[in-house]
PDB file of N, CA, C and O in Angstrom:
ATOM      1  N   UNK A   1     -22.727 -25.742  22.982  1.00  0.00           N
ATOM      2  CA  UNK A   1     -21.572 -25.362  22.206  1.00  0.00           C
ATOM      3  C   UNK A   1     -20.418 -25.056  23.158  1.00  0.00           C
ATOM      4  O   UNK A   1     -20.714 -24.368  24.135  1.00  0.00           O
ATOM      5  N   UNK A   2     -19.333 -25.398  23.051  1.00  0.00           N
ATOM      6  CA  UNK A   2     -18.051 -25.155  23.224  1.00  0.00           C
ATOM      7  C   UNK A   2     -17.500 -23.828  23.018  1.00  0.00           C
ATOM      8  O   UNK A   2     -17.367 -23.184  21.977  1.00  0.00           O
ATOM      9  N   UNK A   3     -17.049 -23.399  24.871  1.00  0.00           N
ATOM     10  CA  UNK A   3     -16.692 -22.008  24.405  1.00  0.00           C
ATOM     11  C   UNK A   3     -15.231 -21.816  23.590  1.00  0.00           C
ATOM     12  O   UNK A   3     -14.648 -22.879  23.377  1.00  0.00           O
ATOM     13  N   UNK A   4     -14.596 -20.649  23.129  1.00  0.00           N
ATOM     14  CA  UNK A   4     -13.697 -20.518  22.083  1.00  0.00           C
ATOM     15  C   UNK A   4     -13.230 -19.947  23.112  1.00  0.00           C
ATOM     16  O   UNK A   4     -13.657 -19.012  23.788  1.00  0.00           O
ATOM     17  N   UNK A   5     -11.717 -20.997  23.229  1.00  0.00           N
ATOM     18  CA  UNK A   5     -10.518 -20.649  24.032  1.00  0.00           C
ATOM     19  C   UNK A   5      -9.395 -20.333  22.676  1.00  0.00           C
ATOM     20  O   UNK A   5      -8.714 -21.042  21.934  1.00  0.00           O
ATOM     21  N   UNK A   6      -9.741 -18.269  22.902  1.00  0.00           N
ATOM     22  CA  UNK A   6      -8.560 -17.365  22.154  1.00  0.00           C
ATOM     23  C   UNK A   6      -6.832 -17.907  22.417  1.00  0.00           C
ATOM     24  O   UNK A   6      -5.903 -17.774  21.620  1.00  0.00           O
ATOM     25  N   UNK A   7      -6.793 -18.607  23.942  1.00  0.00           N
ATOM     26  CA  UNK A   7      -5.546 -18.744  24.025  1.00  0.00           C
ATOM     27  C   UNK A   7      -4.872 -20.086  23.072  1.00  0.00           C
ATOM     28  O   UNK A   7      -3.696 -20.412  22.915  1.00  0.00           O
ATOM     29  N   UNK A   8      -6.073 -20.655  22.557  1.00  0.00           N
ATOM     30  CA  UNK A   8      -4.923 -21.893  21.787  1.00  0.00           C
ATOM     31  C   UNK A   8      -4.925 -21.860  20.166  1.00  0.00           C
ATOM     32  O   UNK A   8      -4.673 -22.670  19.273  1.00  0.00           O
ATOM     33  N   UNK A   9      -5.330 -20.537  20.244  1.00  0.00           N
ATOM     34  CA  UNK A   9      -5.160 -20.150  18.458  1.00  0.00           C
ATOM     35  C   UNK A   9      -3.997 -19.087  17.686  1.00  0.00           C
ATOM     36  O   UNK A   9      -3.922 -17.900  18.002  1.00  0.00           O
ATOM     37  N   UNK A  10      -3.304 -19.582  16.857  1.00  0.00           N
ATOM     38  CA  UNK A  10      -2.609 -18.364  16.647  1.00  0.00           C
ATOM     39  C   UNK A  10      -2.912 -17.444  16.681  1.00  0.00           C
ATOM     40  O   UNK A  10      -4.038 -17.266  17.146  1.00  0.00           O
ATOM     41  N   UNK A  11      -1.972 -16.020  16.131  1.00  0.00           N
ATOM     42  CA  UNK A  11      -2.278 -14.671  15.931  1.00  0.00           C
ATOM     43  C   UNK A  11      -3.139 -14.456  14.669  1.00  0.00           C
ATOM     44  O   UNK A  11      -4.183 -13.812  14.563  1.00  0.00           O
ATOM     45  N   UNK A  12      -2.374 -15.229  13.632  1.00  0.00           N
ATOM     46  CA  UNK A  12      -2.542 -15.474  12.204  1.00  0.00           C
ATOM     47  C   UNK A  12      -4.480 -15.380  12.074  1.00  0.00           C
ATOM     48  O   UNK A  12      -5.197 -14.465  11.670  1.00  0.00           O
ATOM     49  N   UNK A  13      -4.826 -16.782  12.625  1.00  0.00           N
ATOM     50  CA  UNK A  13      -5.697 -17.034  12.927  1.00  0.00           C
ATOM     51  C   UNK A  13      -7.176 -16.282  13.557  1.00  0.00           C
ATOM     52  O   UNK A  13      -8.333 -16.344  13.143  1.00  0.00           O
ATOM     53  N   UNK A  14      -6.483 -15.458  14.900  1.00  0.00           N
ATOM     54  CA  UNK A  14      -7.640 -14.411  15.126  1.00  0.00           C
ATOM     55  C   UNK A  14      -7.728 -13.075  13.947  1.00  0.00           C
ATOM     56  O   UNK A  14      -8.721 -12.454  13.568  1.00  0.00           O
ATOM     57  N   UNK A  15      -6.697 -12.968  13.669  1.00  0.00           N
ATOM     58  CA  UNK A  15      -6.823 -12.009  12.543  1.00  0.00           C
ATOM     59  C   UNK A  15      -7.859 -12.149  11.725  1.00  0.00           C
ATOM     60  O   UNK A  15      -8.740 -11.306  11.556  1.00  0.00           O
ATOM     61  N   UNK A  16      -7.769 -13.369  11.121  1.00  0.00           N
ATOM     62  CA  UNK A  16      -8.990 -13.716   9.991  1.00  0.00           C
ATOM     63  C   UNK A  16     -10.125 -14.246  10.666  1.00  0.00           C
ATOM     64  O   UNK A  16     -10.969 -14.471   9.799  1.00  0.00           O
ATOM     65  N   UNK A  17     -10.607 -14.591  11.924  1.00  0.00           N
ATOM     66  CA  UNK A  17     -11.810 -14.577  12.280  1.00  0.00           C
ATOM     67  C   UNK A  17     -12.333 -13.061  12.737  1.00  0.00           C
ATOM     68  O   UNK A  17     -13.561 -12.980  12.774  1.00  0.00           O
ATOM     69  N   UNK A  18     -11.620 -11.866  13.088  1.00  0.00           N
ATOM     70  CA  UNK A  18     -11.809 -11.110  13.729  1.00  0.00           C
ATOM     71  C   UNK A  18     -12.563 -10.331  11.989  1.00  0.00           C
ATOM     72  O   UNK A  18     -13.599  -9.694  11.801  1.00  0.00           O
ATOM     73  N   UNK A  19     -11.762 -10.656  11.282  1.00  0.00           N
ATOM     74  CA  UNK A  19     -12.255  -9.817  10.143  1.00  0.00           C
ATOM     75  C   UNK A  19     -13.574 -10.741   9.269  1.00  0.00           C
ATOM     76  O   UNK A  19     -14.221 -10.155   8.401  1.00  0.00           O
ATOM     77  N   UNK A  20     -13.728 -11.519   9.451  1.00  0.00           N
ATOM     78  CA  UNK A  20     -14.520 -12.397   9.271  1.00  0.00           C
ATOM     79  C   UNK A  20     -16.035 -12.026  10.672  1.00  0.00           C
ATOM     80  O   UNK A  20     -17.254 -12.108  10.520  1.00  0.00           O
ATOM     81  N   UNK A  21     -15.635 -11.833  11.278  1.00  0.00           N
ATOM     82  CA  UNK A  21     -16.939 -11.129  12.385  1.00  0.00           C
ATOM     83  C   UNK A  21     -17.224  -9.725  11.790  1.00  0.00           C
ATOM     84  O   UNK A  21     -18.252  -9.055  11.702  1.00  0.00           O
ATOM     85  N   UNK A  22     -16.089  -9.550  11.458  1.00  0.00           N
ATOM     86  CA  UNK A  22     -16.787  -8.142  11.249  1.00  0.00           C
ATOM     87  C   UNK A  22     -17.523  -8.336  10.070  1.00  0.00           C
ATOM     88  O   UNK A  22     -18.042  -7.254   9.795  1.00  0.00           O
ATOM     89  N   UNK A  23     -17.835  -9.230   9.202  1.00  0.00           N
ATOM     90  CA  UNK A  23     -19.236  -9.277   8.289  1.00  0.00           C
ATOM     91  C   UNK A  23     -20.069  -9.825   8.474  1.00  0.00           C
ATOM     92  O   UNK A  23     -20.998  -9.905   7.670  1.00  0.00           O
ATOM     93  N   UNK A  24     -20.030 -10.615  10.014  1.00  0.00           N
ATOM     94  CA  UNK A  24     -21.575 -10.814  10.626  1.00  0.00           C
ATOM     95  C   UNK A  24     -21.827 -10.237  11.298  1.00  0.00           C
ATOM     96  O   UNK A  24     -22.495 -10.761  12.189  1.00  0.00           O
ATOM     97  N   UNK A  25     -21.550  -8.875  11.426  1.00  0.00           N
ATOM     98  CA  UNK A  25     -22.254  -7.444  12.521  1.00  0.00           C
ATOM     99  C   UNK A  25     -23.291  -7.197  11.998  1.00  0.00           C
ATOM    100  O   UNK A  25     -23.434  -6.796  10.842  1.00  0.00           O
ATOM    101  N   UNK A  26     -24.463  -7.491  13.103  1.00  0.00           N
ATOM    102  CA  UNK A  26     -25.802  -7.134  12.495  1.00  0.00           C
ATOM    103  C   UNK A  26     -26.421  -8.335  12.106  1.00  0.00           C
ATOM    104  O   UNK A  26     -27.630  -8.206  11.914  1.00  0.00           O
ATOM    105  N   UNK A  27     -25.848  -9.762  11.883  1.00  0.00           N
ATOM    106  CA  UNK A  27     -26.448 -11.168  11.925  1.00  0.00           C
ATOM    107  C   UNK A  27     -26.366 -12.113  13.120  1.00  0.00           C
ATOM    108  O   UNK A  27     -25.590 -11.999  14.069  1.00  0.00           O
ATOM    109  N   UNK A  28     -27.302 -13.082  12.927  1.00  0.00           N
ATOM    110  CA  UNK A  28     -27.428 -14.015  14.721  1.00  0.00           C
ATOM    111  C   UNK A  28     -25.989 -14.607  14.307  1.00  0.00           C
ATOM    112  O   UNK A  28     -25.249 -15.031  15.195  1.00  0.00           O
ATOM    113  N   UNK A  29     -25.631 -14.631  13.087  1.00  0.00           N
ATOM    114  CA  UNK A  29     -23.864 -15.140  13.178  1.00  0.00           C
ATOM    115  C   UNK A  29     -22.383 -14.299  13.391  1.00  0.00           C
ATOM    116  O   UNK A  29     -21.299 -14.444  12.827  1.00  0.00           O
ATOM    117  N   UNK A  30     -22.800 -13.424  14.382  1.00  0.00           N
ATOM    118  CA  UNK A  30     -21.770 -12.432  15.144  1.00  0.00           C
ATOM    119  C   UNK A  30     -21.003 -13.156  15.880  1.00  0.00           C
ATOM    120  O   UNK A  30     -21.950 -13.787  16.349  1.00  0.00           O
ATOM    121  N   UNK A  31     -20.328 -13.504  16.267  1.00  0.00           N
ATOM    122  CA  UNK A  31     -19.367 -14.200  17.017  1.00  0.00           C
ATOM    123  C   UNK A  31     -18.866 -13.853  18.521  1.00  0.00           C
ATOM    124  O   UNK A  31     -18.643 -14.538  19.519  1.00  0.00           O
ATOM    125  N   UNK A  32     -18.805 -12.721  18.274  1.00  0.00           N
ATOM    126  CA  UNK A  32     -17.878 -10.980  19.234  1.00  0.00           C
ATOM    127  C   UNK A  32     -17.116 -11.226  19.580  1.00  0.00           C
ATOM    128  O   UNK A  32     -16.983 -11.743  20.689  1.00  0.00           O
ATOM    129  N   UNK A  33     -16.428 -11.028  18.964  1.00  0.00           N
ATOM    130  CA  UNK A  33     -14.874 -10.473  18.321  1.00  0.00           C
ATOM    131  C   UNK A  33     -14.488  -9.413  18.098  1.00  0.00           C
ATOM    132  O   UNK A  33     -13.433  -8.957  18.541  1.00  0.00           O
ATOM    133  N   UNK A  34     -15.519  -8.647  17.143  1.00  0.00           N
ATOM    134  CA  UNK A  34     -15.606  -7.669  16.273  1.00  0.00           C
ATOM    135  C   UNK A  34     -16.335  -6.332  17.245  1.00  0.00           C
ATOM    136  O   UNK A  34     -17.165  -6.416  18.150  1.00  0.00           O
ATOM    137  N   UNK A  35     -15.767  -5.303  16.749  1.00  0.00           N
ATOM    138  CA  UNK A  35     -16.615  -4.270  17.847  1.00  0.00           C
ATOM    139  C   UNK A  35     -17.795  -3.459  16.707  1.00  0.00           C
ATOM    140  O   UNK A  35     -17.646  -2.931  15.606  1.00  0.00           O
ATOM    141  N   UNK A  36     -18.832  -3.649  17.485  1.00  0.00           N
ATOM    142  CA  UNK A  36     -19.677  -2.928  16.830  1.00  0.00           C
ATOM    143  C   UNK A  36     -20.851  -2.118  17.504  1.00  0.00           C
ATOM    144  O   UNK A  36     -21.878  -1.750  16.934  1.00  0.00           O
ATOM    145  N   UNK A  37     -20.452  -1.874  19.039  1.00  0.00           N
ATOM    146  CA  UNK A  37     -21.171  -1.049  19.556  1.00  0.00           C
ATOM    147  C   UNK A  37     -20.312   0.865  19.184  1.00  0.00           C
ATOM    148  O   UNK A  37     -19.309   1.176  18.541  1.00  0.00           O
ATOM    149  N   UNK A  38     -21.285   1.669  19.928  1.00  0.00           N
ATOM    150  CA  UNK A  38     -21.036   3.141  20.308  1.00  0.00           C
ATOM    151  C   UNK A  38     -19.767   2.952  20.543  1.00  0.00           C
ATOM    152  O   UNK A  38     -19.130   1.956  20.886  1.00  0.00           O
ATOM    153  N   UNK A  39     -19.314   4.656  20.185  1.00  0.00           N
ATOM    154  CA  UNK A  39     -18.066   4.773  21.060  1.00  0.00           C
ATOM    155  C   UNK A  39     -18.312   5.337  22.522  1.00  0.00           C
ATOM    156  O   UNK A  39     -17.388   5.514  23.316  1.00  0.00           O
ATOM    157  N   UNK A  40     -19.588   5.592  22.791  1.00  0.00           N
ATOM    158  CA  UNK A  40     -19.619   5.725  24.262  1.00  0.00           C
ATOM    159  C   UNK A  40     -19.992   4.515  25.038  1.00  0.00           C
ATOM    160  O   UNK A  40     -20.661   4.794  26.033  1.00  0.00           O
ATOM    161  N   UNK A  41     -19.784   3.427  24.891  1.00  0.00           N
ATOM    162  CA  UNK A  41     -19.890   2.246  25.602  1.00  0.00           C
ATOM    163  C   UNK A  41     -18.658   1.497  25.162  1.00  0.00           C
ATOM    164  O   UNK A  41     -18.724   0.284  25.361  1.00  0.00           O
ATOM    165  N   UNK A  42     -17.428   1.994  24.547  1.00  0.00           N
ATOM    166  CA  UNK A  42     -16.560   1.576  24.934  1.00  0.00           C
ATOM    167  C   UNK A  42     -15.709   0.838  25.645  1.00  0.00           C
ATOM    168  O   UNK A  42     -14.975  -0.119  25.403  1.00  0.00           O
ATOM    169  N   UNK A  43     -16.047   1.695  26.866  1.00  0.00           N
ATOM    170  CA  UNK A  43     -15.292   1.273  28.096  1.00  0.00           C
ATOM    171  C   UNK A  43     -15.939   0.135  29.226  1.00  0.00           C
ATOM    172  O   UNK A  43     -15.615  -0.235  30.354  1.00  0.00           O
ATOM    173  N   UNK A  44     -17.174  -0.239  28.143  1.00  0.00           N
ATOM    174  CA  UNK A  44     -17.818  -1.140  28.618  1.00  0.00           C
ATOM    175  C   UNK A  44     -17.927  -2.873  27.591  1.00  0.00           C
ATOM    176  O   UNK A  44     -18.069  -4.024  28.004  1.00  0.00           O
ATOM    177  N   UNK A  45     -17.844  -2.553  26.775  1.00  0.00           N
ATOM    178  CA  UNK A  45     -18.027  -3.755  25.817  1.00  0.00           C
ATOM    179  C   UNK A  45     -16.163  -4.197  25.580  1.00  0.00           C
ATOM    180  O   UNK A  45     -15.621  -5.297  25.472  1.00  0.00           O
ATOM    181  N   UNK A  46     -15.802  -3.300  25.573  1.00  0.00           N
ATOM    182  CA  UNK A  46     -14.211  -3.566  24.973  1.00  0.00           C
ATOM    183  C   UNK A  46     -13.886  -4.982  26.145  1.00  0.00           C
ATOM    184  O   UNK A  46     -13.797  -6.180  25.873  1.00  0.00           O
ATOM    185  N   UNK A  47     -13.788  -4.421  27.228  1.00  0.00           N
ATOM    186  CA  UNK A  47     -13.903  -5.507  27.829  1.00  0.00           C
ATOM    187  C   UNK A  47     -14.581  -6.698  28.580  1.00  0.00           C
ATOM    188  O   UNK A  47     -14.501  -7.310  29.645  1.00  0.00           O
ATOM    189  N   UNK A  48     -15.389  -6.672  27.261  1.00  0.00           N
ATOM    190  CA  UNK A  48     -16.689  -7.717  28.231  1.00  0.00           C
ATOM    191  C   UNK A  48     -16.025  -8.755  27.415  1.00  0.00           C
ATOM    192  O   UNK A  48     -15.084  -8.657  26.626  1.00  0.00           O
ATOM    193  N   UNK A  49     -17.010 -10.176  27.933  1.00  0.00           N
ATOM    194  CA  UNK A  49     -16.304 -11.392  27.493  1.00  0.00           C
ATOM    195  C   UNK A  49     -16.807 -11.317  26.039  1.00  0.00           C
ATOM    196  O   UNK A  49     -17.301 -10.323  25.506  1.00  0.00           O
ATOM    197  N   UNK A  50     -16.582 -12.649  25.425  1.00  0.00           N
ATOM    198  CA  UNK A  50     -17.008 -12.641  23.579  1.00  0.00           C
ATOM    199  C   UNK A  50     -18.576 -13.194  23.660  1.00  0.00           C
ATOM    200  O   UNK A  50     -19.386 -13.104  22.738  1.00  0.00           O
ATOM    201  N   UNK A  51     -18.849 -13.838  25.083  1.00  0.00           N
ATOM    202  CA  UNK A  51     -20.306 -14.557  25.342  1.00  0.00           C
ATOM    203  C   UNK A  51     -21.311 -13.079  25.578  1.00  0.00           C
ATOM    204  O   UNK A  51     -22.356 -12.888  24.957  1.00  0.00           O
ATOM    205  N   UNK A  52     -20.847 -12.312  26.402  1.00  0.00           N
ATOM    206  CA  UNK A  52     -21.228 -10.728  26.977  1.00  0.00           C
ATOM    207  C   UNK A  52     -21.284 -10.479  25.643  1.00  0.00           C
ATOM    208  O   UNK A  52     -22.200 -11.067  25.069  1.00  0.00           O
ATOM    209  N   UNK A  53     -20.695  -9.895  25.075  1.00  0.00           N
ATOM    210  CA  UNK A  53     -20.706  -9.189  23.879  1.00  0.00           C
ATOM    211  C   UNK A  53     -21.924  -9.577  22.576  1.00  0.00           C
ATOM    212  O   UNK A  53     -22.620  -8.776  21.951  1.00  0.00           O
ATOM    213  N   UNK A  54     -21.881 -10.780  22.480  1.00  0.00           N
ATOM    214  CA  UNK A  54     -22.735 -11.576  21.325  1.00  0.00           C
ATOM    215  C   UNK A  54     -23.907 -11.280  22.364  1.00  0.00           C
ATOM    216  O   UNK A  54     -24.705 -10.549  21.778  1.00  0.00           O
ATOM    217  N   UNK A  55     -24.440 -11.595  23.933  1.00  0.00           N
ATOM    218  CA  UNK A  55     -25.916 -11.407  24.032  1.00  0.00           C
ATOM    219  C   UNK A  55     -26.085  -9.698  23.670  1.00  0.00           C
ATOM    220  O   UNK A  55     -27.085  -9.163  23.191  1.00  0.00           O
ATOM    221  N   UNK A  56     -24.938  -9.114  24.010  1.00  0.00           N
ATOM    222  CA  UNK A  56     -25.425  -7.492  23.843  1.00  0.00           C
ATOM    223  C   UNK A  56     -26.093  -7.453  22.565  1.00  0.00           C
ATOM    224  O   UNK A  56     -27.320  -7.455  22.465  1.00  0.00           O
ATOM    225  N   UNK A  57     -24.941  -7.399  21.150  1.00  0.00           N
ATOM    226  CA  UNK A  57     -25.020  -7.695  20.152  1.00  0.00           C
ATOM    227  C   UNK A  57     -26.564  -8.335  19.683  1.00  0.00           C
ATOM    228  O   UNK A  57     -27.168  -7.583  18.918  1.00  0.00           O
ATOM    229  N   UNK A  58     -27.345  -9.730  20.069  1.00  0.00           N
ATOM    230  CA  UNK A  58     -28.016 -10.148  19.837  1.00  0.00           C
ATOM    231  C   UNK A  58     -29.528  -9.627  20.532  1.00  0.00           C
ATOM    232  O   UNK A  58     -30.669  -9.714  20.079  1.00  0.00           O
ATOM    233  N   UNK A  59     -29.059  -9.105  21.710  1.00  0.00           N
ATOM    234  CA  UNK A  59     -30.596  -8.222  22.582  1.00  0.00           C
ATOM    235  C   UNK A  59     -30.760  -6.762  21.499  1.00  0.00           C
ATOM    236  O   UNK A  59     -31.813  -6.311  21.049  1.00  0.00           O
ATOM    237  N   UNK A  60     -29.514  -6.298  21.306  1.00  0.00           N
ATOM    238  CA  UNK A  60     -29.463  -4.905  20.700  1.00  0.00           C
ATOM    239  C   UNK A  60     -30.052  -5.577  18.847  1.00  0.00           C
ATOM    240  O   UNK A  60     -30.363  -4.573  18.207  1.00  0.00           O
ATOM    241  N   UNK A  61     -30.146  -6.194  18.427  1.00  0.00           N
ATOM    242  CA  UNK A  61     -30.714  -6.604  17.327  1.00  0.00           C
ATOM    243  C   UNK A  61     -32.586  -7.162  17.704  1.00  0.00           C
ATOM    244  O   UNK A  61     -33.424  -6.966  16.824  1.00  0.00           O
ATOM    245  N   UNK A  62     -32.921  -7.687  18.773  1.00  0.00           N
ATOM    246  CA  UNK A  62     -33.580  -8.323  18.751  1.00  0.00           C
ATOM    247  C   UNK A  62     -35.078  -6.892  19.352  1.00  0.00           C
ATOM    248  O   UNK A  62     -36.298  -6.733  19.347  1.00  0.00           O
ATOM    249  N   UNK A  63     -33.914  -6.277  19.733  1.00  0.00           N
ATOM    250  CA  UNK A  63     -35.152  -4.898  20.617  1.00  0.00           C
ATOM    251  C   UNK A  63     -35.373  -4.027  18.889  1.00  0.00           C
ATOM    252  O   UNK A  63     -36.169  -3.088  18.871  1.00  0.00           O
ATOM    253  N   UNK A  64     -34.715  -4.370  17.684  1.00  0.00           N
ATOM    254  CA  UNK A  64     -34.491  -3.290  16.746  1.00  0.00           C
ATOM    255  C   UNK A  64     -33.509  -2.338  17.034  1.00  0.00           C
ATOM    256  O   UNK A  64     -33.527  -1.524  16.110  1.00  0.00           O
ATOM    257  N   UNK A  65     -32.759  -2.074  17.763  1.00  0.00           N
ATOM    258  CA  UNK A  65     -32.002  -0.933  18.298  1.00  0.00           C
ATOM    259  C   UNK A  65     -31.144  -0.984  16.989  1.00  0.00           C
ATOM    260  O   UNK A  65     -31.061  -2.012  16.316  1.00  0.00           O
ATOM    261  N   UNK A  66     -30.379   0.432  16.602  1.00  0.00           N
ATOM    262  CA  UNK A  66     -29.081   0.407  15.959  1.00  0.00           C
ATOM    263  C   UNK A  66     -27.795   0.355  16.729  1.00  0.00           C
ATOM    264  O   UNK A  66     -27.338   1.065  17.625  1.00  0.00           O
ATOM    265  N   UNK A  67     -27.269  -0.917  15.977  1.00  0.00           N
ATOM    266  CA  UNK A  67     -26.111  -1.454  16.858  1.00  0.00           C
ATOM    267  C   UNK A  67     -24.786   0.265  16.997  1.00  0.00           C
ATOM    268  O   UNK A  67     -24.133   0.549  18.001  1.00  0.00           O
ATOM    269  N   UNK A  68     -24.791   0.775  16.137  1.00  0.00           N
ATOM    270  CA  UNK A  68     -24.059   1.987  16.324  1.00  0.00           C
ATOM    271  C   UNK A  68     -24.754   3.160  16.984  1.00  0.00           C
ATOM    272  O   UNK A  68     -24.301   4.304  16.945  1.00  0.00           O
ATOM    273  N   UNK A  69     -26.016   2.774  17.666  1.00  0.00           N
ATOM    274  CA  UNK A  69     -26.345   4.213  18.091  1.00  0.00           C
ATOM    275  C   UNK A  69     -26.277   4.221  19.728  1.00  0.00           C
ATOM    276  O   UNK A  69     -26.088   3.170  20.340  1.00  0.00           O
ATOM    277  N   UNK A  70     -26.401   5.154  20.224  1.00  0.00           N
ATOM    278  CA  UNK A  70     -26.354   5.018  22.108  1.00  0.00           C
ATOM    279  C   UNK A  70     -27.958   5.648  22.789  1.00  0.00           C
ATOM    280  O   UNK A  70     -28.421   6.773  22.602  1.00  0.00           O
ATOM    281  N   UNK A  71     -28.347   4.931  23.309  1.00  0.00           N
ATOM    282  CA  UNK A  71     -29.967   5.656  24.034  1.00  0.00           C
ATOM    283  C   UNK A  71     -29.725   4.437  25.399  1.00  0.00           C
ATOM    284  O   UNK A  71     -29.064   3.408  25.533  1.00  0.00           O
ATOM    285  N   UNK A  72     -30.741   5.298  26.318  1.00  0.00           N
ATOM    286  CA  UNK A  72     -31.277   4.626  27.178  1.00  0.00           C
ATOM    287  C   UNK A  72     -31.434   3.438  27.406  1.00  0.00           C
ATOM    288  O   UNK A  72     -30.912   2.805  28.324  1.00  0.00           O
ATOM    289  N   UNK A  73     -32.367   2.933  26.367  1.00  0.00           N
ATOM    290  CA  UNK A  73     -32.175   1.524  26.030  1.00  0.00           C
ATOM    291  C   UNK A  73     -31.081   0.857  25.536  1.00  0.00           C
ATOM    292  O   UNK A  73     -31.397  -0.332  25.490  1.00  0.00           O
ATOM    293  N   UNK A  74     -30.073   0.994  25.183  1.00  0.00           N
ATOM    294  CA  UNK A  74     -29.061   0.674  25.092  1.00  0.00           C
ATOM    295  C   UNK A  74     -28.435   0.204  25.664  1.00  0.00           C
ATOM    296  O   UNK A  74     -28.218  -1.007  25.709  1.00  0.00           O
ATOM    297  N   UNK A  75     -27.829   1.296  26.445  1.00  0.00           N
ATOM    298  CA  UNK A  75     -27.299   1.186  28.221  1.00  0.00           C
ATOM    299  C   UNK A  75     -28.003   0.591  28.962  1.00  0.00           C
ATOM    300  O   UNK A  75     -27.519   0.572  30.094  1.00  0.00           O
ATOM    301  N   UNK A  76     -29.429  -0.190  28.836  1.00  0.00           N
ATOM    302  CA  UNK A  76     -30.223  -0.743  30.182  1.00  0.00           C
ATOM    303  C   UNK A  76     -29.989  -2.387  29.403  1.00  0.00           C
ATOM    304  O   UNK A  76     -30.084  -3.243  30.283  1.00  0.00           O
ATOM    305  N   UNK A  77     -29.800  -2.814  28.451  1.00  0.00           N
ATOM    306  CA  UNK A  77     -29.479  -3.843  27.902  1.00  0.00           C
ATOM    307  C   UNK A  77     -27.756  -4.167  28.379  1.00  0.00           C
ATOM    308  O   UNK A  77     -27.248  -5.274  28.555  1.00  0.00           O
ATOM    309  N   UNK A  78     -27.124  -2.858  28.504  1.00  0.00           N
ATOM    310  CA  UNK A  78     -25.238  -3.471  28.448  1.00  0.00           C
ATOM    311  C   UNK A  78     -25.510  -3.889  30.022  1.00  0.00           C
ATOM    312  O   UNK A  78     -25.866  -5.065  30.108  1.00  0.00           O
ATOM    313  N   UNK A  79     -25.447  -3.371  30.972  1.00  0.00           N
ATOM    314  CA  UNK A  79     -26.159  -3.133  32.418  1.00  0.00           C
ATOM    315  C   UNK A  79     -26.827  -4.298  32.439  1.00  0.00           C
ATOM    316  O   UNK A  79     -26.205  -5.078  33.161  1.00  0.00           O
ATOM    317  N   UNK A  80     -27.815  -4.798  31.984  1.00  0.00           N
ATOM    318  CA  UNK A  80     -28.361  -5.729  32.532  1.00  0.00           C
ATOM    319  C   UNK A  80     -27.783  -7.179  31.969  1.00  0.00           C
ATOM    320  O   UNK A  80     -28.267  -8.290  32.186  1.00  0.00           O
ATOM    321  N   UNK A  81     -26.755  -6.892  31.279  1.00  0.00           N
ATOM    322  CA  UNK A  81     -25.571  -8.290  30.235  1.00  0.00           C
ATOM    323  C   UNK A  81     -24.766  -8.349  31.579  1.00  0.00           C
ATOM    324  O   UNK A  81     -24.786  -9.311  32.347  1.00  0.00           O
ATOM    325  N   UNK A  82     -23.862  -6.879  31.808  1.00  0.00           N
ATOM    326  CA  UNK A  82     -22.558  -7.315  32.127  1.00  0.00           C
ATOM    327  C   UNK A  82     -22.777  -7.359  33.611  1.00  0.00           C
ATOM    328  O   UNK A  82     -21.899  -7.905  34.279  1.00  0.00           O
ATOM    329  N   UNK A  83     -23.905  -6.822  34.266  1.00  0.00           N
ATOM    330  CA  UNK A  83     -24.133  -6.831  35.948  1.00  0.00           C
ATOM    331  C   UNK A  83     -22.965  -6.266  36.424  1.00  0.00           C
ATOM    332  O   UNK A  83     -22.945  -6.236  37.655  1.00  0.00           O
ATOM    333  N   UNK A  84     -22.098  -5.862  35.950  1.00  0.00           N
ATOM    334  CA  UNK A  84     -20.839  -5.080  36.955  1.00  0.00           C
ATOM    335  C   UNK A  84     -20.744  -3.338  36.727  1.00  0.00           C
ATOM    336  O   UNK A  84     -19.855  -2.552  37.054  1.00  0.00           O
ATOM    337  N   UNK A  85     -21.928  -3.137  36.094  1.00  0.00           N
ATOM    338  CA  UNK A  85     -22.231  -1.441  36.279  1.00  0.00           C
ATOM    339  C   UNK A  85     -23.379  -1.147  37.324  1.00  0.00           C
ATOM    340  O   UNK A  85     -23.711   0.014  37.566  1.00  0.00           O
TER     341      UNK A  85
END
């Protein structure tokens, strides 16, 4: 699959996919776009890529974890996505 270059789409456009992700939070059809981790990993997902984000997203579904909650396991899944912690 072809990655999704944000720069050749309107504004218009991410608007309605962004809100459109946000009703596949919690399905293998998440996109990441949409934020749906902790607010204490914030400062970690906000800026990960949309590829980073969907494996988080998809490991954090696949371990059972709740995508809104923060543990150990959590953090050893973002950590072992983004390799720059």
């Amino acid at each position: 699959m072809d990655k999704l270059n944000l720069n050749s789409i309107t504004t218009n456009a991410f608007i309605k996919m962004h809100e459109l992700d946000q009703k596949f939070i919690g399905s293998p059809d998440y996109m990441g776009l949409a934020y749906f981790w902790s607010y204490e990993y914030r400062h970690y997902l906000r800026d990960a890529s949309i590829e980073e984000r969907r494996l988080v997203h998809n490991n954090f579904l696949n371990y059972g974890l709740t995508l809104e909650d923060a543990s150990e396991k959590h953090f050893t899944i973002i950590k072992k996505i983004l390799k720059t912690i």
